[in-house]
C-alpha positions in Angstrom: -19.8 -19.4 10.2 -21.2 -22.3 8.8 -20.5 -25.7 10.2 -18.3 -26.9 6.9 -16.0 -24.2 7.7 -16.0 -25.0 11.4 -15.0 -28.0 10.8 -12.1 -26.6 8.5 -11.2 -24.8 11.4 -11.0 -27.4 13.9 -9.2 -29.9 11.8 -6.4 -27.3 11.2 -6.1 -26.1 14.5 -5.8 -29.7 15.6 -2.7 -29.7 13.2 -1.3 -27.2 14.7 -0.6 -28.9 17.7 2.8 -30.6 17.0 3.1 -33.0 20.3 0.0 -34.5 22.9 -2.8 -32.7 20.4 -5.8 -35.5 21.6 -5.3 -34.2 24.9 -4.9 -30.6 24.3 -7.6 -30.8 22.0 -9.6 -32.2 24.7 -9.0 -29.3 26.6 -9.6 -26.6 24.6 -13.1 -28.1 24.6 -13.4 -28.2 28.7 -12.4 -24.5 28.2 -14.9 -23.3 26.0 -17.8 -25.3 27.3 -17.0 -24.9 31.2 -17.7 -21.3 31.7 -17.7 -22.2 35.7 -14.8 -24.5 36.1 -11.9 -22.9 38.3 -9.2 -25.6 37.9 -8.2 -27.6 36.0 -9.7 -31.2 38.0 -12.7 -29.4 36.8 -12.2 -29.1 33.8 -11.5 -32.6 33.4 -14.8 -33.4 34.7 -16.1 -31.9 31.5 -18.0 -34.3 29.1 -15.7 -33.2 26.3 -12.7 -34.1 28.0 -12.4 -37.8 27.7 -9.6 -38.8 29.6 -8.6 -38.4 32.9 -8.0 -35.9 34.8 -4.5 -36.7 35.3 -3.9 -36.0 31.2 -4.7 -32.3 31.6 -1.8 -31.4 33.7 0.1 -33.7 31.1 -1.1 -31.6 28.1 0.1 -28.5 29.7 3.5 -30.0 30.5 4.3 -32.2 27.7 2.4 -30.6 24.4 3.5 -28.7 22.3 1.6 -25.9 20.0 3.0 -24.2 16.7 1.4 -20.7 17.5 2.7 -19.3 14.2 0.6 -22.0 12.4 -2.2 -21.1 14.7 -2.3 -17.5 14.5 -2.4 -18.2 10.6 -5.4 -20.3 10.6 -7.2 -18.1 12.8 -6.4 -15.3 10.9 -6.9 -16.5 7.5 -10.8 -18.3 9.0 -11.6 -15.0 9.9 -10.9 -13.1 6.7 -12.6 -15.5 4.9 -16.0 -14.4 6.6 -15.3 -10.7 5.3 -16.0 -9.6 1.2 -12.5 -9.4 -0.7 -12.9 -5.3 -0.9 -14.0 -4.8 2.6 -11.1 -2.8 5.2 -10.0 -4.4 7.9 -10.4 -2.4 11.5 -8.1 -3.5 14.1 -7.9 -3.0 17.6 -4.4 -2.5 19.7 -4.8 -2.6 23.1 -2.8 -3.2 26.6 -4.7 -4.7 29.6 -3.3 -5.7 33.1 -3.7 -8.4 35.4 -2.8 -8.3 39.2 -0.9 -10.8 40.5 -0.1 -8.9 43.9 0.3 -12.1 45.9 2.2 -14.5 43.5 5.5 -14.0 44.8 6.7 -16.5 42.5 5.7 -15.1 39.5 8.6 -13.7 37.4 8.6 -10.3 35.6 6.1 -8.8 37.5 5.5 -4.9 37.6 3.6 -2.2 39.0 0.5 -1.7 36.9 -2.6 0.8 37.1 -6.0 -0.4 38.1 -8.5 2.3 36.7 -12.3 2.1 36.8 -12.4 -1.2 39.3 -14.8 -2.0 42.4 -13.5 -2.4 45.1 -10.0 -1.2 44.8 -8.1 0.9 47.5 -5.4 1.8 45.5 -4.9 2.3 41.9 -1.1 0.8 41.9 -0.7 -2.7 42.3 1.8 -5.4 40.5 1.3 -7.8 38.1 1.4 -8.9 34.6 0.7 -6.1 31.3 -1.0 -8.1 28.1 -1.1 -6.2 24.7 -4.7 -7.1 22.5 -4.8 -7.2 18.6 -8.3 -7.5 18.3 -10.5 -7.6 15.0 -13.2 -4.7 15.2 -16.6 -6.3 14.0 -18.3 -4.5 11.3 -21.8 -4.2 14.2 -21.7 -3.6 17.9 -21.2 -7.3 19.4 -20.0 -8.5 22.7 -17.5 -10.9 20.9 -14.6 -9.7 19.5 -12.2 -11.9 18.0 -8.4 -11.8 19.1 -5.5 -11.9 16.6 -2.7 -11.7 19.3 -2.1 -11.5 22.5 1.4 -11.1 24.3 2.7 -10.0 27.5 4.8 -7.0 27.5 8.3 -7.6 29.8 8.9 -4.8 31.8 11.7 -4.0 29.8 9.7 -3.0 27.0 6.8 -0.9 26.8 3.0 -1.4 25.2 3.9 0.6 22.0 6.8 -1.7 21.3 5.1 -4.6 21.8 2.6 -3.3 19.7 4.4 -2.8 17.0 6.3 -6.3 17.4 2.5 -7.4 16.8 1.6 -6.0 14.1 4.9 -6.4 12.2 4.3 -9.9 12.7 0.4 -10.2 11.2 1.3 -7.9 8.8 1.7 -10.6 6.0 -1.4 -12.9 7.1 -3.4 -9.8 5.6 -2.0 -9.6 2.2 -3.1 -7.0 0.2 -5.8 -5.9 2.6 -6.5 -2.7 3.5 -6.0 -2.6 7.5 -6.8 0.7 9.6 -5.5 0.7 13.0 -7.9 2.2 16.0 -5.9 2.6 19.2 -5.7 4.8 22.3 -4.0 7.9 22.9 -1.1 5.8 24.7 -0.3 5.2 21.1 0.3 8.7 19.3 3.9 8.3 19.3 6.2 9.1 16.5 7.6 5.8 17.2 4.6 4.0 16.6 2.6 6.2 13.7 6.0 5.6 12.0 6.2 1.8 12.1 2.1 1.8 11.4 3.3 4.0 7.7 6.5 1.7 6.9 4.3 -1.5 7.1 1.7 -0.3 5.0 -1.0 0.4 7.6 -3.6 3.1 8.0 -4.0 4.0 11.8 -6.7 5.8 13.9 -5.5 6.9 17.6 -6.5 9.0 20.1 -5.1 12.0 20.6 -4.6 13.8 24.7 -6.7 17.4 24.1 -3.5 18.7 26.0 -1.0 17.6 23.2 1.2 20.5 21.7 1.4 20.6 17.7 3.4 23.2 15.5 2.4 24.8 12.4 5.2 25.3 9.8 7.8 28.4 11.1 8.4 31.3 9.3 11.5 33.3 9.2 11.9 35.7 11.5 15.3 37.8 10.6 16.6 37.5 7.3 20.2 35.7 8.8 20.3 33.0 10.8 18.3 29.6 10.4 14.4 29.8 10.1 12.9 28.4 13.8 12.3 24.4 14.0 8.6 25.5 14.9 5.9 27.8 14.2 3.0 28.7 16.1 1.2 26.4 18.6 -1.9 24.0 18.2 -3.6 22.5 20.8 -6.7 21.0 20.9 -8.2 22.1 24.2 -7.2 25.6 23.2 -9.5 27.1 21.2 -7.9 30.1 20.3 -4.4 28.4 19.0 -6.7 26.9 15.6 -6.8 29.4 13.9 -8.6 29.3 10.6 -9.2 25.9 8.8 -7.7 24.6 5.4 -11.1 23.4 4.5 -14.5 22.6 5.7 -17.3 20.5 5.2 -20.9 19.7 6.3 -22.4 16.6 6.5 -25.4 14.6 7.6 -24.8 11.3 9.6 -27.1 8.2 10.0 -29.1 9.2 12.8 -29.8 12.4 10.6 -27.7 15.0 12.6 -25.2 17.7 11.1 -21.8 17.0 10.7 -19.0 20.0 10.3 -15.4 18.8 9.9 -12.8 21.2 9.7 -9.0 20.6 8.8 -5.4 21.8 9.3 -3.0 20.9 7.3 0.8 20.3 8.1 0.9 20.2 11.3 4.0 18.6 13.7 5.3 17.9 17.0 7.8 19.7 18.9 11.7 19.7 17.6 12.6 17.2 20.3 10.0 14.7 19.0 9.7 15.7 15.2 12.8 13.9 14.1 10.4 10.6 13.6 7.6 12.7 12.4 9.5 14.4 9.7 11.6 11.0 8.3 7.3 9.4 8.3 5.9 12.5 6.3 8.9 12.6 4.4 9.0 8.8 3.2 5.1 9.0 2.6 5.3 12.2 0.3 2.6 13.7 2.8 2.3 16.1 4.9 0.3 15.6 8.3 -3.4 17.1 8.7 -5.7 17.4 11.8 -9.3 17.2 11.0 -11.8 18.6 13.5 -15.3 16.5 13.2 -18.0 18.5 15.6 -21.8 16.4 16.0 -24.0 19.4 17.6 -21.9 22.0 20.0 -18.7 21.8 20.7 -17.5 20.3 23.7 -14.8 18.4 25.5 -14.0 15.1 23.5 -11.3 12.9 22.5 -9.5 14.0 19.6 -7.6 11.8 17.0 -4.8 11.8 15.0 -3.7 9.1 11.9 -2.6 8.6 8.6 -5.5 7.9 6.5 -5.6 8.5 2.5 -8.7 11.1 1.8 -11.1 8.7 0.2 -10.8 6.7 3.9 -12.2 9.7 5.3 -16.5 8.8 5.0 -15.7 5.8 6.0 -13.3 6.1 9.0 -15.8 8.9 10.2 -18.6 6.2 10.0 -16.9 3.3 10.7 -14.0 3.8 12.6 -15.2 5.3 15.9 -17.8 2.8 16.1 -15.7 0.0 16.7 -13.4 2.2 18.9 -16.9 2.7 21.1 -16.8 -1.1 20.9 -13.6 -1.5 22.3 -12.9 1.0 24.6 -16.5 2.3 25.1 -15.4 5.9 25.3 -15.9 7.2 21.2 -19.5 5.5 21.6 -20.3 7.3 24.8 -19.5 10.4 23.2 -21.2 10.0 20.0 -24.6 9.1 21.4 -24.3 12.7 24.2 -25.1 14.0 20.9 -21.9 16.5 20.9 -18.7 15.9 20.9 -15.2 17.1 18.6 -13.1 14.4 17.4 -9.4 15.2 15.5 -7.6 13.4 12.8 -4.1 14.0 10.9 -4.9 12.4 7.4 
């Protein structure tokens, strides 16, 4: 980013701040150049805050921010520094923070604490935030955020999700915008809204999840059966022979061999979304298998991507999921692994 467009960017968000902007502006300021302050009388100490330290707490009481117009200019800055033809590669994410003592707080919930030092149990309360993040084109530790909401506990981090997106779905015009997520995500629910606002999507898939081929008629009265035959991904022996295969070479030189299944469904109970999305689309659903080396245990996938994405999701797409969730990545570089897709 140049500094011309920097300064774009600071003037509008500056006009987005409707009521006390000098002081808010200030602020923002302290925030990004006071990586140690822990309050906000520090902050104010910053050189870039030029009042006192009595107009922070004024700012956060008394300003007022448009975050619609905000969210717009940060959206439209960023897809400015990307070519015209280029796909977009969003991130959806939830994240939690504990807030076990703050009695005060409202909405709190029990949330899960994975992965964390020092932690004696992995239930505590607090607060659940859903991430729309922009996946950068090469491995980077910043990653720039299109929106960020907390999810009530009345609601869950798919509907909030979707809420999301709905909402940036016209800052991206025409674009084309692929959707990585995590396997929290493959829900009818949520693979439908991604197809009804015009988005491709990309999300993990549990190796334990139960897919149906077509049924077949099994008596000559009666209705034909809602399902066929199983597939499951940690089953070997329920794939059965592939639609179609292919061999590729990837850029570290190694041998690629996808193999797909076509129409492919959940179970009757679930299916009712499923069906209405392929039905709507004019497609049917398809799991790809993508094995680098042997075959081993690995996150699967399954999304809604038109054929000519494929190349490019395979090469594209689970790098920036290694970015955000780390997981893809640390498979990819064991030098094995199996990935799935429904295209």
């Amino acid at each position: 980013m140049n500094l011309n467009i920097l300064k774009q960017l600071r003037e509008q968000i500056y006009a987005s701040f409707e009521r006390g902007g000098d002081a808010l502006f200030n602020l923002a300021d302290a925030l990004l150049s006071e990586s140690q302050a822990q309050s906000l009388p520090e902050l104010s100490q910053s050189p870039f805050f030029e009042r006192k330290w009595p107009s922070a707490y004024e700012a956060l009481e008394d300003g007022r921010i448009n975050s619609d117009e905000l969210q717009k200019v940060f959206v439209s800055t960023l897809l400015t520094q990307m070519a015209k033809g280029e796909p977009i590669y969003v991130g959806v994410d939830a994240t939690v923070i504990e807030r076990a003592e703050a009695q005060t707080s409202e909405d709190r919930g029990y949330i899960h604490l994975p992965n964390l030092p020092l932690v004696e149990k992995a239930l505590s309360v607090g607060w659940q935030y859903s991430n729309v993040v922009l996946l950068p084109q090469t491995p980077s530790s910043w990653t720039p955020v299109l929106d960020t909401r907390r999810i009530p506990t009345e609601k869950t981090a798919v509907q909030v999700a979707i809420e999301q997106l709905r909402a940036l779905r016209p800052l991206f015009g025409d674009r084309q915008v692929i959707v990585v997520a995590d396997r929290g995500y493959a829900t009818p629910e949520f693979l439908r809204a991604c197809q009804d606002l015009g988005y491709h999507c990309l999300v993990r898939l549990k190796t334990d999840r139960r897919l149906y081929r077509p049924a077949k008629r099994l008596h000559p009265r009666g209705p034909i059966p809602k399902d066929g035959s199983l597939f499951q991904g940690k089953r070997k022996e329920t794939h059965g022979e592939p639609d179609a295969t292919a061999c590729l070479q990837d850029a570290k030189g190694r041998t690629v061999h996808i193999s797909r299944f076509d129409k492919l469904h959940w179970h009757r109970r679930t299916a009712s979304l499923w069906f209405k999305l392929s039905a709507s689309s004019g497609r049917q659903p398809r799991i790809v298998s993508v094995t680098l080396g042997s075959v081993a245990t690995s996150p699967w996938m399954i999304s809604f991507l038109c054929k000519r994405s494929l190349h490019t999701t395979l090469g594209v797409s689970l790098k920036n999921m290694a970015i955000a969730s780390g997981t893809a990545g640390f498979a990819l570089d064991q030098g094995s692994c199996t990935h799935t897709f429904a295209i």
